[in-house]
N, C-alpha and C positions, 0 to 999 in steps of 0.2 A: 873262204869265210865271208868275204865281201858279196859273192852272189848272193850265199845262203841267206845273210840279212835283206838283202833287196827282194827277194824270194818272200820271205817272212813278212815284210814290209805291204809287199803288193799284196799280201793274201789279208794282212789286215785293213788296209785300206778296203780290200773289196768287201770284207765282211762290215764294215764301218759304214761304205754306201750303202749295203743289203739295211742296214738296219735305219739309219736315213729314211730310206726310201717306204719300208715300213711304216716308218712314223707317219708319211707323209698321206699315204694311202689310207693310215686308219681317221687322220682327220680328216681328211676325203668323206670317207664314211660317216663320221660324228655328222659330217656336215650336214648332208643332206638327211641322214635320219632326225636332225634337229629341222629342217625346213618341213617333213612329215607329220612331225611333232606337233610342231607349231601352227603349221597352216595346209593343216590336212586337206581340207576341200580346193584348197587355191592349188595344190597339187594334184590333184587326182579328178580334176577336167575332165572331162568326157571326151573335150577336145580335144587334149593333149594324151589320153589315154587308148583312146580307141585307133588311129593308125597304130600307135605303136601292138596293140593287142593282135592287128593285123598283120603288121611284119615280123614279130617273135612267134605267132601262136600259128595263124592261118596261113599263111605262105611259108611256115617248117612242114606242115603235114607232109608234103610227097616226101622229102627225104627222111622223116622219120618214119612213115608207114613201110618204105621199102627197106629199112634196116631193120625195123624191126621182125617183119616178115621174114625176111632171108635167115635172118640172126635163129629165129626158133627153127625156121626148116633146116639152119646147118648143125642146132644142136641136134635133131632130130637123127638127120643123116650118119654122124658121128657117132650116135651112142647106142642106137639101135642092134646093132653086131653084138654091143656086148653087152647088152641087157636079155639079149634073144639068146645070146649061150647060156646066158644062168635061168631059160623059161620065164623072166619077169620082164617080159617087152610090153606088158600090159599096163606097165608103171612108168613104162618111160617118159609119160606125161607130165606124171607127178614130180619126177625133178627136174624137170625140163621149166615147167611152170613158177614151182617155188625158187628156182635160178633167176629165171627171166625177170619176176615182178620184185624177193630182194634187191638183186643185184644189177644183173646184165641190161635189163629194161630202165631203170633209173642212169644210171650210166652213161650207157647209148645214147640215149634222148638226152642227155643236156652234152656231154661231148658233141651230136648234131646241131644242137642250137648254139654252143659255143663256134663252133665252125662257118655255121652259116649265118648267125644272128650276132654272134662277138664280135665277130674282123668287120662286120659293116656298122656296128656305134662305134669303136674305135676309129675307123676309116674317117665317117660322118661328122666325129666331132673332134675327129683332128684336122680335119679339114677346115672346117669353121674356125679351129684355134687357129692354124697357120694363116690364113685368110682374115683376122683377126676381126671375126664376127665374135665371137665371144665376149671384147674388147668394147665392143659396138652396143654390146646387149647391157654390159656396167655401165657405160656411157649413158646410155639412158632408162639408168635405173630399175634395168632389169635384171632379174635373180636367172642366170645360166643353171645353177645347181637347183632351181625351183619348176623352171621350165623346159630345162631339154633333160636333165639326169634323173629326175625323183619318176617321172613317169614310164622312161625308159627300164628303170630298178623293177617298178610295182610291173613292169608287164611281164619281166622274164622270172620274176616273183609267182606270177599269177599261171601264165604262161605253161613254164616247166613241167610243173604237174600233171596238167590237162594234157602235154604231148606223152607224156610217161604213161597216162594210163593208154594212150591209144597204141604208144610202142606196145604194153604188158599184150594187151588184145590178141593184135595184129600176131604179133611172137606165137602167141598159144595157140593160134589159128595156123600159123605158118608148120608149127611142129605138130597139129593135128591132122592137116592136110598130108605131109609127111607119114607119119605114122599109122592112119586109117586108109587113106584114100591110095597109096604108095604100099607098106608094109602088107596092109590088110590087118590092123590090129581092130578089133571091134570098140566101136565109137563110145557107146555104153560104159565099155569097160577103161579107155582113155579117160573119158572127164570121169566116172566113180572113184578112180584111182587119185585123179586130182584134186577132186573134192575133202578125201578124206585124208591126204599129206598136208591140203596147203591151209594155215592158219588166217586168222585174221590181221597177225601183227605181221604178215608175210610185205601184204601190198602195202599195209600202213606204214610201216617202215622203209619202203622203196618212195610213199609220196613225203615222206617227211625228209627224205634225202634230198630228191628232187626239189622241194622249197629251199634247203640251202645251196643247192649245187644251183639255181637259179639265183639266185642272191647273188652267189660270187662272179657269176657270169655277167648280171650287168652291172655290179658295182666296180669289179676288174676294167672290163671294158670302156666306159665310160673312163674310170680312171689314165687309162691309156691316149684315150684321145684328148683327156682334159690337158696333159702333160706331154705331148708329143712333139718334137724337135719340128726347128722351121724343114723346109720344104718338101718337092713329094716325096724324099726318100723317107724322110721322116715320120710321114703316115703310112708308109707300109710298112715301116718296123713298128710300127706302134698298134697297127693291125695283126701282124705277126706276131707280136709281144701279148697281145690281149687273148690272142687263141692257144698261146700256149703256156701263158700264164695257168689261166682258166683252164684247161687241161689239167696242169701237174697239180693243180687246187681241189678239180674235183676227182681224182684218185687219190688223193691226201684225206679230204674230208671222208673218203667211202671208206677208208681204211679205217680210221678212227669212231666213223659212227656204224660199222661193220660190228669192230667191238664190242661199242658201247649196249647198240642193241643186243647183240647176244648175251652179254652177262646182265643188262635186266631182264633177258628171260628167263635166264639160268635164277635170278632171284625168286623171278613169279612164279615158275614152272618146277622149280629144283635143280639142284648144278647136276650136270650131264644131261638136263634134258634135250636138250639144242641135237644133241648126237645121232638122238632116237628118232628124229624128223627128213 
């Protein structure tokens, strides 16, 4: 009886943290959306926005370009067999692409900027927390959450998108080189098949992901380093913590806005159309 309550006890404690720690992160949030708010232009620097545009946006292309690629040549490889037994390998484009730009290509790309763009704000501003530059920056009157979070936000904001559509690309290219240049499926008849599956709300729905799956990627992050335990072990779990926060956030959010988008098109379009596509 006595474990069972200490059992009961620690599981609510930890759910009592979980939600603590919640609170603490969305005023994280308020915060600096109120520094946005407030003093738009004093945030959105040129100066302060342009490396960062470079370290989330320009220096992620090779690893998104080559997941992306692979990613549509191994749908490709995969489903080919059984599209070619039923005679409609002619189409395999067309699911291959409407996957890619809903889902797998929004996905993918902020999963890779989470990985290689998350654990180094984390890393970088728990660095500066333990080293207590941050400490340094109140000291003299400076706003931390004005000048290193709000730009870092607006870049993997900005950012995300722009690698999404070049994963969507690269993907469609990957599984057409596949499928044409490999299979011998006529080219013609690959993109006609993709043209007439893939809608408009296909891509717009994978960039409107991709803006909030950027969102939580650097507000997580940042979050992580703002609040990171003194020394270096400290910043590598808080780098750790920030990649797989932001991970289970953006398979959380895909699932939800997965939904969401399918039953407003089942409103637009009529329920079961989703099925017919």
């Amino acid at each position: 009886m006595t474990q069972a309550v200490q059992e009961i006890s620690r599981f609510g404690w930890f759910v009592f943290d979980r939600i603590c720690e919640f609170g603490k992160f969305t005023k994280f949030v308020l915060d600096v959306l109120s520094r946005l708010a407030t003093h738009p232009l004093r945030c959105l620097k040129w100066t302060l926005l342009g490396p960062q545009f470079y370290a989330v946006g320009v220096a992620s292309i090779p690893v998104v370009a080559i997941t992306g690629t692979f990613i549509g040549m191994i749908l490709a490889l995969e489903g080919f067999d059984q599209f070619a037994a039923l005679g409609q390998e002619s189409r395999l484009g067309s699911v291959i692409n409407i996957s890619v730009t809903k889902q797998i290509g929004p996905v993918l790309a902020a999963v890779m900027v989470a990985g290689r763009v998350g654990c180094a704000l984390a890393a970088e501003l728990g660095t500066m927390a333990v080293t207590e530059q941050l400490d340094a920056m109140r000291a003299m009157d400076a706003d931390p959450l004005r000048i290193l979070v709000a730009p870092r936000v607006i870049a993997c904001i900005v950012m995300t998108p722009l690698l999404t559509i070049y994963s969507d690309l690269l993907g469609a290219w990957g599984a057409w080189f596949v499928t044409v240049q490999i299979y011998g499926v006529g080219s013609a008849d690959y993109w006609y098949f993709t043209a007439m599956a893939l809608d408009w709300t296909d891509p717009v729905s994978g960039l409107v992901k991709s803006v909030a799956f950027g969102a939580a990627i650097g507000f997580i992050s940042c979050y992580k380093g703002f609040t990171c335990s003194a020394g270096a072990s400290g910043v590598g779990r808080a780098a750790t913590s920030a990649f797989v926060a932001s991970f289970l956030a953006i398979i959380l959010m895909n699932l939800v806005m997965a939904q969401f988008f399918g039953t407003v098109y089942e409103l637009v379009n009529g329920k079961g159309a989703g099925l017919l596509r």
